[in-house]
N, C-alpha and C positions, 0 to 999 in steps of 0.2 A: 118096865124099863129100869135097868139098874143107874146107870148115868156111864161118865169117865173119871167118877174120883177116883184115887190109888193107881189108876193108868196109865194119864196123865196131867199136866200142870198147868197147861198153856193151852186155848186153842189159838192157832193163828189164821189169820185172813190178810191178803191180799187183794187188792183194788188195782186191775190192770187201767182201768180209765185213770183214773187217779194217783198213780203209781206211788201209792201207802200201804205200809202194812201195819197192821194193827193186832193186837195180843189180848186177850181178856182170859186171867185164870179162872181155869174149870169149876173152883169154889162159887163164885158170882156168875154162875149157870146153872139155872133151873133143869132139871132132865127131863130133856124133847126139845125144847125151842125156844134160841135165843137171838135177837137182834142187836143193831147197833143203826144209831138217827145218826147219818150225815149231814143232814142241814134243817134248820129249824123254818119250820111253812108258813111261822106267824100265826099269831094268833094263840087261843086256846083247841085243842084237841075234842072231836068231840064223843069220845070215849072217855076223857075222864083223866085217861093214864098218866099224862105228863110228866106227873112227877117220878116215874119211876124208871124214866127215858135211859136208856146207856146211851151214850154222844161218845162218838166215835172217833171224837179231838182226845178225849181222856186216858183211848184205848192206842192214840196210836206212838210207834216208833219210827 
C-alpha cells in the first residue's frame, strides 16, 4: 500500500448522527487504517494504547 500522500491533504469525515465534520491531514495517517475516539469509556484501555488515541474534539470543524 502506497498511502494518499502527494494526493491528497485532508481526509474528511462526516458524522450524520452527530451532525460534525471532522478533517484529520493525511500526514497523521498511518497507510491502511485510521480511527478517531468519540467519547472516552473511562477507565484505562485494555490494550495498552491510550495514549496514542486521536479524539475526534481535536479533528473537528
Amino acid at each position: 500500500m502506497r498511502g494518499y500522500r502527494g494526493d491528497a491533504e485532508y481526509f474528511g469525515v462526516y458524522s450524520r448522527e452527530l451532525k460534525k465534520i471532522y478533517l484529520i491531514h493525511v500526514d497523521e495517517c498511518p497507510v491502511g487504517n485510521t480511527s478517531l475516539r468519540l467519547i472516552d469509556t473511562g477507565g484505562k484501555w485494555k490494550n495498552g494504547y491510550s495514549a496514542g488515541v486521536r479524539w475526534a474534539r481535536a479533528y473537528e470543524i
